[in-house]
C-alpha positions as CSV (number, residue, x, y, z in Angstrom):
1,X,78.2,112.3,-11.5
2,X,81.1,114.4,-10.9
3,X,82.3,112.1,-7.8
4,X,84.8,109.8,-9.8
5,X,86.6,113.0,-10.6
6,X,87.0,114.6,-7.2
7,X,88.1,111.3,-6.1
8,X,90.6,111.3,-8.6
9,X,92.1,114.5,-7.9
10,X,91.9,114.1,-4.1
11,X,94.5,110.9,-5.0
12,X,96.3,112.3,-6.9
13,X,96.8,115.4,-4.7
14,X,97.8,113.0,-1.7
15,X,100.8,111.1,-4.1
16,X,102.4,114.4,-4.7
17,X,102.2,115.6,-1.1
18,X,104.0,111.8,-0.4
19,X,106.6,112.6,-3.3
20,X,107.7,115.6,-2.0
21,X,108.5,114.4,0.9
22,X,110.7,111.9,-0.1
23,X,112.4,114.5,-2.3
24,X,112.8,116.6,0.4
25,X,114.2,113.5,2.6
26,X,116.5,112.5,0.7
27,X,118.3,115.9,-0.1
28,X,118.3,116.6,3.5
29,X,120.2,113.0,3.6
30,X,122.3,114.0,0.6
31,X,123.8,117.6,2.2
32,X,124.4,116.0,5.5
33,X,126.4,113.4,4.0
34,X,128.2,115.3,1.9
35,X,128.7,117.9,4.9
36,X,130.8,115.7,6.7
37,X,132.5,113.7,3.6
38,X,133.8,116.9,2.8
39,X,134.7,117.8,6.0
40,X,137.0,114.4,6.7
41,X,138.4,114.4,3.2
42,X,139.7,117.5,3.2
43,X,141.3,117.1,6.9
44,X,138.4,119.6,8.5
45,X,137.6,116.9,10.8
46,X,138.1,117.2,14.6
47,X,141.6,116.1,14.5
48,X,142.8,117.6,11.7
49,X,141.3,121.1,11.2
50,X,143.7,123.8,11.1
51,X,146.8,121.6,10.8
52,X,149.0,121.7,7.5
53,X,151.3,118.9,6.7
54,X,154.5,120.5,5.6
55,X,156.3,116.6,4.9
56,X,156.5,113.3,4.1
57,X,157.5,112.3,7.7
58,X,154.4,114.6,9.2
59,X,152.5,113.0,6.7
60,X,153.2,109.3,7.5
61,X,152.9,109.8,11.2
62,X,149.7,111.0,11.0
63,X,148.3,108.6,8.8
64,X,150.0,105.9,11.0
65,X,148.0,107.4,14.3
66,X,144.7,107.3,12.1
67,X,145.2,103.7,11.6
68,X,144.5,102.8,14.8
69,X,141.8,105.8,15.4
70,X,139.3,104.0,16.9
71,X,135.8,105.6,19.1
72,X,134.4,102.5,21.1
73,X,131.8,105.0,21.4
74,X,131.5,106.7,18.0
75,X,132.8,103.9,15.6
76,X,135.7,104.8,13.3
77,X,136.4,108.6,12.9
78,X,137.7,108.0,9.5
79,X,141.4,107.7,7.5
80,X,143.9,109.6,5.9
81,X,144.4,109.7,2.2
82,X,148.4,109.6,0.6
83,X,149.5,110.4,-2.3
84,X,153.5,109.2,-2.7
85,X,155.5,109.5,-6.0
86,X,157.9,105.9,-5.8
87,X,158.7,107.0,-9.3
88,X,161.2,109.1,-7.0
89,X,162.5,106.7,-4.9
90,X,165.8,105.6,-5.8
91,X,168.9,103.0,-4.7
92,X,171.9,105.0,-5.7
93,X,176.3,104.9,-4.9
94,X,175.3,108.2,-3.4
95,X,172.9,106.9,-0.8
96,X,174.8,109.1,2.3
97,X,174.7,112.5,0.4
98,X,171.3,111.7,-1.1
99,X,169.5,111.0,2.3
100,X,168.2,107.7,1.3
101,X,166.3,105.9,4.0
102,X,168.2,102.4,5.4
103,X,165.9,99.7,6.8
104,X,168.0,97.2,9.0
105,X,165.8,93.6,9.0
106,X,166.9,90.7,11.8
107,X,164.8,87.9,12.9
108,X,165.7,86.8,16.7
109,X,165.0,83.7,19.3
110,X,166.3,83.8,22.5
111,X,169.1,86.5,21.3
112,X,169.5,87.9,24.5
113,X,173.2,86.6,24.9
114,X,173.7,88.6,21.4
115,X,172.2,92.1,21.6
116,X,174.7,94.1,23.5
117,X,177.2,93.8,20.8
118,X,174.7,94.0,18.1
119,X,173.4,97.2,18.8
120,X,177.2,98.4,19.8
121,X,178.0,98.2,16.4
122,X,175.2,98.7,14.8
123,X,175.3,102.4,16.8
124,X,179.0,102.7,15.5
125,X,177.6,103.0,12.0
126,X,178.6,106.2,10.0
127,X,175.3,106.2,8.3
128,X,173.5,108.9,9.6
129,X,171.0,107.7,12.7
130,X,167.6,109.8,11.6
131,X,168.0,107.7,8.0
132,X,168.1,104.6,9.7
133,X,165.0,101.9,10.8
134,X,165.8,99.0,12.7
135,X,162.8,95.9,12.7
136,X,162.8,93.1,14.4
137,X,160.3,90.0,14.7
138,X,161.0,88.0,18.2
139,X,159.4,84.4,17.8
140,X,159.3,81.7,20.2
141,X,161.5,83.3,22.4
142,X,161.5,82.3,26.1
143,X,164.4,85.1,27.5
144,X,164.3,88.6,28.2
145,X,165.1,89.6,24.1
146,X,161.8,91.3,24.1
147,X,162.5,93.4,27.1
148,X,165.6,94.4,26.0
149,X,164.2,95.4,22.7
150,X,162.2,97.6,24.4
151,X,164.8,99.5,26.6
152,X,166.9,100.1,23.5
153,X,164.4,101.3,21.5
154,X,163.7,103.7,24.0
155,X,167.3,104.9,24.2
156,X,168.0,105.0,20.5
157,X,164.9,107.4,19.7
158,X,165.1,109.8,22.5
159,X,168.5,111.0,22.3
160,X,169.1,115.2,22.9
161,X,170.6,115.5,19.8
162,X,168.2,115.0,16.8
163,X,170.5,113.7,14.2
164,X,171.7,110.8,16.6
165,X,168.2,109.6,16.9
166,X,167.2,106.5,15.2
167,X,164.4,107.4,12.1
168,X,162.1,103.7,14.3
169,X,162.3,100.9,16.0
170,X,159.9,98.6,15.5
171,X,159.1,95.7,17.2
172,X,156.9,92.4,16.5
173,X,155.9,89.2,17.9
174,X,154.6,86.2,15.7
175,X,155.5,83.0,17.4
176,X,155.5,79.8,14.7
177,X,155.5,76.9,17.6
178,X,158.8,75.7,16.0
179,X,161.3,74.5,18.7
180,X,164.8,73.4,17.9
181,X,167.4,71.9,20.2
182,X,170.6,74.6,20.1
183,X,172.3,71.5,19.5
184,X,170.4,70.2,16.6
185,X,170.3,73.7,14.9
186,X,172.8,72.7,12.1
187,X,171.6,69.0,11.5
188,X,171.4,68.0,8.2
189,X,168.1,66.7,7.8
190,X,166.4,68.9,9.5
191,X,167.7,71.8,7.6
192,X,165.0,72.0,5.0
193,X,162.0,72.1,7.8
194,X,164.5,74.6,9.8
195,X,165.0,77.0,7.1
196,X,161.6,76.8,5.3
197,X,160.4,78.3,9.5
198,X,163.0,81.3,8.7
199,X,161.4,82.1,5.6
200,X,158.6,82.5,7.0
201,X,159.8,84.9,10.1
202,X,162.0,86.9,7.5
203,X,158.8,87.4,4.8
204,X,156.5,88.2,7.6
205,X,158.9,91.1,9.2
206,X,159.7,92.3,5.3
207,X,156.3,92.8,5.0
208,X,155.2,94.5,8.4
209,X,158.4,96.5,8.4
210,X,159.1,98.1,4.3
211,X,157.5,101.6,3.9
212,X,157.4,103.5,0.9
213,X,160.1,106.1,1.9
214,X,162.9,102.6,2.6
215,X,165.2,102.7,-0.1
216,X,167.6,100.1,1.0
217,X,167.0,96.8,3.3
218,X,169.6,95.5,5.0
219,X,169.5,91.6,6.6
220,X,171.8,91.5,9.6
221,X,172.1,88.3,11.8
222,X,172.2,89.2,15.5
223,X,175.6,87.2,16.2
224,X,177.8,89.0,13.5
225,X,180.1,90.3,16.0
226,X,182.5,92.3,14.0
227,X,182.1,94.5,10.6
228,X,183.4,98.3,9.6
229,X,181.8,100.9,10.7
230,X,181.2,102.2,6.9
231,X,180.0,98.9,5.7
232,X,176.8,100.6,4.7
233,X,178.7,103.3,2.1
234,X,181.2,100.4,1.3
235,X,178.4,98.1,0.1
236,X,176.1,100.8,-1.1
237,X,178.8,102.1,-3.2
238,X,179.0,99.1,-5.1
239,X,175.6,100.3,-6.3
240,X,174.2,96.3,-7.2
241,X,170.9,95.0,-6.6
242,X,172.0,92.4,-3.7
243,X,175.5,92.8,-2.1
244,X,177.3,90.5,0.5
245,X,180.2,90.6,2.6
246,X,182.6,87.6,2.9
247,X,181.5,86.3,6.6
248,X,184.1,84.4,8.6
249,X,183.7,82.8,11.9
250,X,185.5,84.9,14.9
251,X,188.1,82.9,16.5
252,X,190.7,83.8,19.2
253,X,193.7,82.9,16.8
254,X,192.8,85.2,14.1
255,X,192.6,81.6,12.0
256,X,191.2,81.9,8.8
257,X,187.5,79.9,9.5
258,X,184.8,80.1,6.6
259,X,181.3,80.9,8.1
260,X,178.7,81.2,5.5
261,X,178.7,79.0,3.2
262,X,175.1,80.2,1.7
263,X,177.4,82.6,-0.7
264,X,178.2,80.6,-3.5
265,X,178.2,80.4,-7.6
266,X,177.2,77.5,-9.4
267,X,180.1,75.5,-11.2
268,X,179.3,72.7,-14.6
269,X,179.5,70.4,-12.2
270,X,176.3,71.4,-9.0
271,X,174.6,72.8,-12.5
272,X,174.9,69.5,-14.4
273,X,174.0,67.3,-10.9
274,X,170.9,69.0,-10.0
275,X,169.4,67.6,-13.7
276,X,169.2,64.5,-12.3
277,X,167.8,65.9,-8.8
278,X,163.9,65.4,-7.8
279,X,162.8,68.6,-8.2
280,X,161.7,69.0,-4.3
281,X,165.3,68.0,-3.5
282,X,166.7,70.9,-1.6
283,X,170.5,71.4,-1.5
284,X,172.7,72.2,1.2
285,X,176.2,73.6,1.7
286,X,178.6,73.0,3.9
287,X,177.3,69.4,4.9
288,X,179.1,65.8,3.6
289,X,176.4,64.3,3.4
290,X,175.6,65.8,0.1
291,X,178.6,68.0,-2.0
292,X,176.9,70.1,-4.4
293,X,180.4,71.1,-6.0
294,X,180.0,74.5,-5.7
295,X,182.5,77.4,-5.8
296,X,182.0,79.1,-2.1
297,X,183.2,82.2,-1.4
298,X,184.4,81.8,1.5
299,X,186.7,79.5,-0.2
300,X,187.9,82.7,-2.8
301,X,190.9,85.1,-3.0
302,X,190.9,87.3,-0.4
303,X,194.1,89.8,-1.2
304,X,192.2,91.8,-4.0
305,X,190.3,95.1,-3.1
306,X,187.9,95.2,-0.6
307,X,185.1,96.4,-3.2
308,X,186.1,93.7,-6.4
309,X,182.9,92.1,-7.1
310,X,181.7,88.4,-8.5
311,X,178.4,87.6,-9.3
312,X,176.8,85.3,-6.9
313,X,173.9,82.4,-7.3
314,X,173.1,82.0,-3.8
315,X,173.3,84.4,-0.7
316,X,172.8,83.5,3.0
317,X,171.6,86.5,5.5
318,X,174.5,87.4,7.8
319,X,175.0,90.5,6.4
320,X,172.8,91.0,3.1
321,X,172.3,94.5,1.6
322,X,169.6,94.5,-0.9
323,X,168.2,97.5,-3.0
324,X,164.5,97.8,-1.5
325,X,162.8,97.7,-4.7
326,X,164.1,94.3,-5.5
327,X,162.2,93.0,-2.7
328,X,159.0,95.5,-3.8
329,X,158.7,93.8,-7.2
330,X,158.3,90.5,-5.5
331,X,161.4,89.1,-4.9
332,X,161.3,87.3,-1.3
333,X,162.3,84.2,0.7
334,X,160.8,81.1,-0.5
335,X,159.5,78.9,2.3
336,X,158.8,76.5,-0.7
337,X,161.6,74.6,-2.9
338,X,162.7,76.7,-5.3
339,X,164.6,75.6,-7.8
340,X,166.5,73.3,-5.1
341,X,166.9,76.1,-2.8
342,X,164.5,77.6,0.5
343,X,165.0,80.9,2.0
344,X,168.2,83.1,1.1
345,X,169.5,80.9,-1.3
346,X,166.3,80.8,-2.7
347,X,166.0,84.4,-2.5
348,X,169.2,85.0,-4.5
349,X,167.3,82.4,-7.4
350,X,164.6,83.7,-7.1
351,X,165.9,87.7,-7.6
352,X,167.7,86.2,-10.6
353,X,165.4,84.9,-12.0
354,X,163.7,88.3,-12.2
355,X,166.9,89.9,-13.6
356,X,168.0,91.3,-10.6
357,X,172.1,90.7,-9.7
358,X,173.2,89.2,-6.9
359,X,176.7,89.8,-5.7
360,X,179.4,89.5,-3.5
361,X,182.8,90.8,-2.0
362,X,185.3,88.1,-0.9
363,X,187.8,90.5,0.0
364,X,185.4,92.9,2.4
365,X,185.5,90.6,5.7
366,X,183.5,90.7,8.2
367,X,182.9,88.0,11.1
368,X,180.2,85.8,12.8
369,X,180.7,84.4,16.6
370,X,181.2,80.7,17.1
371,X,177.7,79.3,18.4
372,X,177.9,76.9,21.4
Protein backbone atom coordinates (compact mmCIF):
# COMPACT_ATOMS: atom_id res chain seq x y z
CA UNK A 1 0.00 0.00 0.00
CA UNK A 2 2.93 2.16 0.54
CA UNK A 3 4.34 1.50 -3.16
CA UNK A 4 2.72 4.64 -4.85
CA UNK A 5 4.79 6.62 -2.34
CA UNK A 6 8.22 5.10 -2.79
CA UNK A 7 7.57 5.54 -6.42
CA UNK A 8 6.95 9.01 -5.95
CA UNK A 9 9.99 9.81 -4.09
CA UNK A 10 12.23 7.65 -6.25
CA UNK A 11 10.95 10.36 -9.26
CA UNK A 12 11.21 12.90 -7.61
CA UNK A 13 14.74 12.12 -6.37
CA UNK A 14 15.89 11.35 -10.06
CA UNK A 15 14.44 15.24 -11.36
CA UNK A 16 16.64 16.85 -8.79
CA UNK A 17 19.68 14.72 -9.53
CA UNK A 18 18.80 15.89 -13.57
CA UNK A 19 18.42 19.69 -12.22
CA UNK A 20 21.49 19.94 -10.77
CA UNK A 21 23.20 18.96 -13.39
CA UNK A 22 22.05 21.41 -15.63
CA UNK A 23 22.70 24.07 -12.92
CA UNK A 24 26.00 22.95 -12.62
CA UNK A 25 26.39 22.99 -16.63
CA UNK A 26 25.47 25.98 -17.22
CA UNK A 27 27.66 27.79 -14.60
CA UNK A 28 30.53 25.97 -15.79
CA UNK A 29 29.41 27.53 -19.33
CA UNK A 30 28.82 30.87 -17.64
CA UNK A 31 32.63 31.26 -15.97
CA UNK A 32 34.25 30.03 -19.07
CA UNK A 33 32.62 32.52 -21.03
CA UNK A 34 33.07 35.19 -19.04
CA UNK A 35 36.86 34.00 -18.51
CA UNK A 36 37.77 34.76 -21.82
CA UNK A 37 35.24 37.85 -22.45
CA UNK A 38 37.10 39.45 -19.83
CA UNK A 39 40.21 38.48 -20.94
CA UNK A 40 39.75 40.04 -24.78
CA UNK A 41 37.91 43.08 -23.41
CA UNK A 42 40.28 44.13 -21.34
CA UNK A 43 43.36 43.60 -23.95
CA UNK A 44 44.54 40.25 -21.80
CA UNK A 45 44.22 38.34 -24.89
CA UNK A 46 47.33 36.77 -26.62
CA UNK A 47 48.08 39.83 -28.55
CA UNK A 48 47.55 42.31 -26.31
CA UNK A 49 48.62 41.26 -22.70
CA UNK A 50 51.11 43.33 -21.21
CA UNK A 51 51.08 46.15 -23.75
CA UNK A 52 49.75 49.69 -22.78
CA UNK A 53 48.66 52.12 -25.33
CA UNK A 54 50.18 55.39 -24.45
CA UNK A 55 48.31 57.36 -27.80
CA UNK A 56 45.93 57.95 -30.17
CA UNK A 57 48.26 56.89 -33.04
CA UNK A 58 49.28 53.48 -31.04
CA UNK A 59 45.75 53.26 -30.53
CA UNK A 60 44.52 53.42 -34.11
CA UNK A 61 47.21 51.18 -35.40
CA UNK A 62 46.32 48.54 -33.43
CA UNK A 63 42.83 48.60 -33.92
CA UNK A 64 43.60 48.90 -37.67
CA UNK A 65 45.80 45.43 -37.48
CA UNK A 66 42.82 43.80 -35.53
CA UNK A 67 40.59 44.50 -38.32
CA UNK A 68 42.04 42.23 -40.43
CA UNK A 69 42.95 39.59 -37.51
CA UNK A 70 41.80 36.66 -38.91
CA UNK A 71 42.75 32.59 -37.64
CA UNK A 72 41.69 30.37 -40.78
CA UNK A 73 42.19 27.90 -38.08
CA UNK A 74 40.72 29.49 -34.93
CA UNK A 75 38.03 31.90 -36.50
CA UNK A 76 38.20 35.52 -35.39
CA UNK A 77 40.47 36.35 -32.37
CA UNK A 78 38.34 39.28 -31.52
CA UNK A 79 38.37 43.48 -31.93
CA UNK A 80 39.47 46.43 -30.34
CA UNK A 81 37.21 48.82 -28.56
CA UNK A 82 37.84 52.99 -29.08
CA UNK A 83 36.74 55.45 -27.30
CA UNK A 84 37.55 59.11 -29.37
CA UNK A 85 36.31 62.57 -28.11
CA UNK A 86 35.41 64.52 -31.82
CA UNK A 87 33.98 67.03 -29.45
CA UNK A 88 37.84 67.90 -29.58
CA UNK A 89 38.59 67.90 -32.97
CA UNK A 90 38.72 71.23 -34.44
CA UNK A 91 39.35 73.26 -38.05
CA UNK A 92 41.15 76.32 -36.75
CA UNK A 93 43.59 79.63 -38.58
CA UNK A 94 46.08 77.93 -36.36
CA UNK A 95 46.04 74.52 -37.90
CA UNK A 96 50.33 74.42 -38.25
CA UNK A 97 50.91 75.29 -34.49
CA UNK A 98 47.94 73.32 -33.37
CA UNK A 99 49.08 69.90 -35.04
CA UNK A 100 45.96 69.44 -36.88
CA UNK A 101 45.93 66.39 -39.13
CA UNK A 102 45.71 67.32 -43.25
CA UNK A 103 44.16 64.61 -45.47
CA UNK A 104 45.08 65.22 -49.20
CA UNK A 105 42.05 63.42 -51.50
CA UNK A 106 42.88 62.86 -55.55
CA UNK A 107 41.11 60.53 -57.82
CA UNK A 108 43.46 59.34 -60.82
CA UNK A 109 43.21 57.36 -64.42
CA UNK A 110 46.07 56.79 -66.27
CA UNK A 111 48.04 59.76 -64.34
CA UNK A 112 51.14 58.41 -64.87
CA UNK A 113 52.30 61.30 -67.23
CA UNK A 114 51.25 63.57 -64.00
CA UNK A 115 52.72 62.13 -60.82
CA UNK A 116 56.33 63.24 -60.87
CA UNK A 117 55.40 66.81 -60.59
CA UNK A 118 52.50 66.15 -58.32
CA UNK A 119 54.30 64.61 -55.61
CA UNK A 120 57.36 67.24 -56.22
CA UNK A 121 55.18 69.78 -55.02
CA UNK A 122 53.18 68.22 -52.97
CA UNK A 123 56.74 67.25 -51.00
CA UNK A 124 57.57 71.05 -51.17
CA UNK A 125 54.74 71.70 -48.80
CA UNK A 126 55.59 73.59 -45.49
CA UNK A 127 53.06 71.73 -43.67
CA UNK A 128 54.63 69.47 -41.50
CA UNK A 129 54.98 65.78 -43.34
CA UNK A 130 53.92 63.39 -40.00
CA UNK A 131 50.47 65.66 -40.10
CA UNK A 132 49.90 64.86 -43.57
CA UNK A 133 47.78 61.67 -45.32
CA UNK A 134 47.77 61.37 -48.87
CA UNK A 135 44.66 58.87 -50.52
CA UNK A 136 44.25 57.99 -53.69
CA UNK A 137 41.57 55.75 -55.57
CA UNK A 138 43.08 54.51 -59.17
CA UNK A 139 40.04 53.39 -61.45
CA UNK A 140 40.13 52.05 -64.81
CA UNK A 141 43.56 52.77 -65.25
CA UNK A 142 45.49 50.77 -67.84
CA UNK A 143 49.41 52.51 -67.11
CA UNK A 144 51.78 51.97 -64.56
CA UNK A 145 49.96 54.80 -61.95
CA UNK A 146 49.43 52.00 -59.55
CA UNK A 147 53.03 50.97 -59.51
CA UNK A 148 54.26 54.16 -59.09
CA UNK A 149 51.86 54.77 -56.29
CA UNK A 150 53.51 52.17 -54.68
CA UNK A 151 57.17 53.16 -54.97
CA UNK A 152 56.29 56.61 -53.59
CA UNK A 153 54.49 55.53 -50.88
CA UNK A 154 57.34 53.62 -49.93
CA UNK A 155 59.75 56.47 -50.15
CA UNK A 156 57.58 59.03 -48.43
CA UNK A 157 56.96 56.83 -45.19
CA UNK A 158 60.39 55.45 -44.61
CA UNK A 159 62.45 58.46 -44.56
CA UNK A 160 65.54 58.66 -41.54
CA UNK A 161 64.19 61.56 -40.30
CA UNK A 162 60.78 61.11 -38.48
CA UNK A 163 59.26 64.48 -38.98
CA UNK A 164 59.81 64.20 -42.93
CA UNK A 165 57.81 61.09 -42.98
CA UNK A 166 54.37 61.15 -44.36
CA UNK A 167 51.53 60.46 -41.35
CA UNK A 168 49.89 57.37 -44.66
CA UNK A 169 49.58 56.67 -47.89
CA UNK A 170 46.84 54.86 -48.86
CA UNK A 171 46.02 53.39 -51.79
CA UNK A 172 42.73 51.93 -53.49
CA UNK A 173 41.42 50.33 -56.51
CA UNK A 174 37.57 50.43 -57.52
CA UNK A 175 37.25 50.28 -61.26
CA UNK A 176 33.57 51.78 -62.50
CA UNK A 177 33.96 50.22 -66.30
CA UNK A 178 33.58 54.00 -67.48
CA UNK A 179 35.93 54.63 -70.57
CA UNK A 180 36.27 58.03 -72.13
CA UNK A 181 38.15 59.03 -75.22
CA UNK A 182 41.00 61.79 -73.92
CA UNK A 183 39.52 63.59 -76.70
CA UNK A 184 36.00 63.51 -75.81
CA UNK A 185 36.71 64.26 -72.00
CA UNK A 186 35.35 67.91 -72.27
CA UNK A 187 32.26 67.21 -74.61
CA UNK A 188 29.34 68.89 -73.74
CA UNK A 189 26.85 66.25 -73.64
CA UNK A 190 28.53 63.88 -72.14
CA UNK A 191 29.46 65.93 -69.28
CA UNK A 192 26.65 65.05 -66.99
CA UNK A 193 27.30 61.08 -67.36
CA UNK A 194 31.22 62.08 -67.12
CA UNK A 195 30.88 63.90 -63.91
CA UNK A 196 28.05 62.03 -62.22
CA UNK A 197 31.29 58.73 -62.66
CA UNK A 198 33.60 61.30 -60.61
CA UNK A 199 31.21 61.59 -57.95
CA UNK A 200 31.15 58.49 -57.44
CA UNK A 201 35.19 57.84 -57.34
CA UNK A 202 35.54 61.06 -55.09
CA UNK A 203 32.57 59.75 -52.44
CA UNK A 204 33.96 56.34 -52.48
CA UNK A 205 37.74 57.45 -51.63
CA UNK A 206 36.09 60.26 -48.93
CA UNK A 207 34.73 57.52 -47.37
CA UNK A 208 37.48 54.73 -47.28
CA UNK A 209 40.13 57.43 -46.63
CA UNK A 210 38.51 60.24 -43.52
CA UNK A 211 39.54 59.05 -39.95
CA UNK A 212 38.48 60.47 -36.95
CA UNK A 213 41.82 62.27 -36.07
CA UNK A 214 41.54 64.28 -40.09
CA UNK A 215 40.72 67.69 -39.43
CA UNK A 216 41.12 69.18 -42.77
CA UNK A 217 40.52 67.47 -46.41
CA UNK A 218 42.11 68.75 -49.08
CA UNK A 219 40.90 67.84 -53.11
CA UNK A 220 43.94 68.17 -55.28
CA UNK A 221 43.79 67.30 -59.08
CA UNK A 222 46.93 65.41 -60.21
CA UNK A 223 47.69 67.95 -63.20
CA UNK A 224 47.87 71.17 -61.07
CA UNK A 225 51.39 71.84 -61.90
CA UNK A 226 52.17 74.87 -59.98
CA UNK A 227 50.88 76.35 -56.46
CA UNK A 228 52.93 77.94 -53.19
CA UNK A 229 54.50 75.96 -51.13
CA UNK A 230 52.34 77.50 -48.01
CA UNK A 231 49.06 77.14 -49.75
CA UNK A 232 48.04 74.93 -46.93
CA UNK A 233 48.57 77.90 -44.09
CA UNK A 234 47.49 80.52 -46.73
CA UNK A 235 44.13 78.80 -47.22
CA UNK A 236 43.81 77.49 -43.70
CA UNK A 237 44.32 80.88 -42.43
CA UNK A 238 41.29 82.07 -44.04
CA UNK A 239 39.66 79.85 -41.47
CA UNK A 240 36.19 79.13 -43.85
CA UNK A 241 34.39 76.02 -44.23
CA UNK A 242 35.42 75.47 -48.11
CA UNK A 243 38.27 77.60 -49.59
CA UNK A 244 39.50 77.75 -53.37
CA UNK A 245 42.29 79.02 -55.07
CA UNK A 246 41.86 80.97 -58.41
CA UNK A 247 43.16 78.09 -60.99
CA UNK A 248 44.61 79.21 -64.37
CA UNK A 249 45.81 77.14 -67.16
CA UNK A 250 49.84 77.05 -67.39
CA UNK A 251 50.99 78.40 -70.60
CA UNK A 252 54.44 79.18 -71.97
CA UNK A 253 53.60 83.01 -72.43
CA UNK A 254 52.67 83.63 -68.94
CA UNK A 255 49.09 84.64 -70.77
CA UNK A 256 46.48 85.09 -68.55
CA UNK A 257 44.15 81.68 -69.46
CA UNK A 258 41.08 80.94 -67.06
CA UNK A 259 41.01 77.17 -66.09
CA UNK A 260 38.26 76.31 -63.76
CA UNK A 261 35.44 77.56 -64.50
CA UNK A 262 33.48 75.32 -61.68
CA UNK A 263 34.20 78.46 -59.26
CA UNK A 264 31.50 80.73 -59.70
CA UNK A 265 28.54 82.89 -57.88
CA UNK A 266 25.21 83.01 -59.06
CA UNK A 267 24.05 86.45 -60.73
CA UNK A 268 19.76 87.63 -61.10
CA UNK A 269 20.16 86.57 -64.25
CA UNK A 270 21.56 82.14 -64.01
CA UNK A 271 19.16 82.55 -60.65
CA UNK A 272 16.14 83.75 -62.51
CA UNK A 273 16.87 81.18 -65.79
CA UNK A 274 17.07 78.03 -63.91
CA UNK A 275 13.12 78.83 -62.80
CA UNK A 276 12.18 77.89 -65.90
CA UNK A 277 14.82 74.84 -66.07
CA UNK A 278 13.51 71.05 -65.78
CA UNK A 279 14.55 70.28 -62.64
CA UNK A 280 17.00 67.21 -63.90
CA UNK A 281 18.53 69.89 -66.22
CA UNK A 282 22.22 70.04 -65.20
CA UNK A 283 24.16 73.24 -65.96
CA UNK A 284 27.49 73.58 -67.24
CA UNK A 285 30.20 76.33 -67.41
CA UNK A 286 32.40 77.15 -69.74
CA UNK A 287 30.50 75.55 -72.77
CA UNK A 288 28.32 77.83 -75.61
CA UNK A 289 26.12 75.70 -75.91
CA UNK A 290 24.37 76.71 -72.89
CA UNK A 291 25.50 80.35 -70.92
CA UNK A 292 24.24 80.22 -67.52
CA UNK A 293 25.29 83.99 -67.00
CA UNK A 294 27.26 83.45 -64.15
CA UNK A 295 29.97 85.53 -62.49
CA UNK A 296 33.30 83.15 -62.77
CA UNK A 297 36.04 83.78 -60.92
CA UNK A 298 38.36 83.28 -63.11
CA UNK A 299 36.81 86.12 -64.80
CA UNK A 300 37.44 88.54 -61.32
CA UNK A 301 39.94 91.14 -60.07
CA UNK A 302 43.04 89.72 -59.52
CA UNK A 303 45.39 92.82 -58.07
CA UNK A 304 43.66 92.70 -54.49
CA UNK A 305 45.40 90.64 -51.65
CA UNK A 306 46.11 87.22 -52.14
CA UNK A 307 43.74 86.24 -49.02
CA UNK A 308 40.46 88.76 -49.93
CA UNK A 309 37.64 86.45 -50.01
CA UNK A 310 34.00 86.23 -51.97
CA UNK A 311 31.57 83.93 -51.23
CA UNK A 312 31.22 81.28 -53.83
CA UNK A 313 28.02 79.08 -55.15
CA UNK A 314 29.88 76.53 -56.94
CA UNK A 315 33.44 75.04 -56.59
CA UNK A 316 35.25 72.63 -58.88
CA UNK A 317 38.19 70.28 -57.30
CA UNK A 318 41.55 71.52 -58.59
CA UNK A 319 42.57 72.66 -55.50
CA UNK A 320 39.59 72.51 -52.77
CA UNK A 321 40.37 72.88 -49.12
CA UNK A 322 37.44 71.89 -47.08
CA UNK A 323 37.08 71.85 -43.18
CA UNK A 324 36.63 67.87 -42.52
CA UNK A 325 33.72 68.15 -40.53
CA UNK A 326 31.71 69.73 -43.33
CA UNK A 327 32.08 66.61 -45.17
CA UNK A 328 31.32 64.46 -41.68
CA UNK A 329 27.89 66.06 -41.29
CA UNK A 330 26.95 64.83 -44.70
CA UNK A 331 27.96 67.08 -47.13
CA UNK A 332 29.38 65.15 -50.27
CA UNK A 333 29.41 64.96 -54.12
CA UNK A 334 26.16 64.33 -55.60
CA UNK A 335 26.27 61.79 -58.44
CA UNK A 336 22.47 62.84 -58.71
CA UNK A 337 21.12 66.40 -59.96
CA UNK A 338 21.15 68.52 -57.42
CA UNK A 339 19.62 71.46 -57.71
CA UNK A 340 21.03 71.66 -61.43
CA UNK A 341 24.40 70.78 -60.35
CA UNK A 342 26.50 67.03 -60.05
CA UNK A 343 29.66 66.53 -58.24
CA UNK A 344 31.63 69.72 -56.97
CA UNK A 345 29.29 72.14 -57.94
CA UNK A 346 26.84 70.20 -56.41
CA UNK A 347 28.95 69.81 -53.47
CA UNK A 348 29.33 73.51 -52.99
CA UNK A 349 25.01 73.55 -53.16
CA UNK A 350 24.76 71.07 -51.37
CA UNK A 351 27.31 72.45 -48.20
CA UNK A 352 25.18 75.53 -48.51
CA UNK A 353 22.42 74.32 -48.19
CA UNK A 354 23.54 73.01 -44.83
CA UNK A 355 24.86 76.47 -43.78
CA UNK A 356 28.21 75.78 -44.45
CA UNK A 357 30.34 78.76 -46.61
CA UNK A 358 31.89 78.22 -49.51
CA UNK A 359 34.59 80.53 -50.71
CA UNK A 360 37.12 81.62 -52.80
CA UNK A 361 40.37 83.74 -53.51
CA UNK A 362 40.70 85.26 -56.95
CA UNK A 363 43.81 86.90 -56.23
CA UNK A 364 45.72 83.52 -54.69
CA UNK A 365 46.75 81.89 -58.26
CA UNK A 366 47.66 78.89 -58.79
CA UNK A 367 47.88 76.87 -62.19
CA UNK A 368 46.61 73.65 -64.01
CA UNK A 369 48.66 72.08 -67.18
CA UNK A 370 47.03 72.30 -70.64
CA UNK A 371 45.58 68.62 -71.35
CA UNK A 372 46.42 67.16 -74.88
Amino acid sequence: MFLPEKSSYTTALRGNRRLVVIVLAIIGFTAISLLTFGQNSLGLGPSCRGRTIRTLSEAVALSTNNANNYNYNNGFNGGQAKFINLNDLEATARAKEEEEHVLILTPLKNAEPYLERYFELIDRLTYPKHLITVAFLVSDTTDNTVKILKKQAKEFLNRDDPLRSYHEVAIYEKDFNFQLPEDKRHTFELQPLRRSYMARSRNYLLTAALREYHSWVLWLDVDVVDYPETILEDLQSVDVDIVVPNCLLKTEDGSFWGYDKNNWQETDYSIEMQKDLDPDYVLLEGYYEFLTGRYLMVDMPTHHDKLDKVPLDGVGATFTLVKANVHREGANFPPYVFQHQVETEGFAKMAKAMGFGVYGLPSYIIHHIKNS
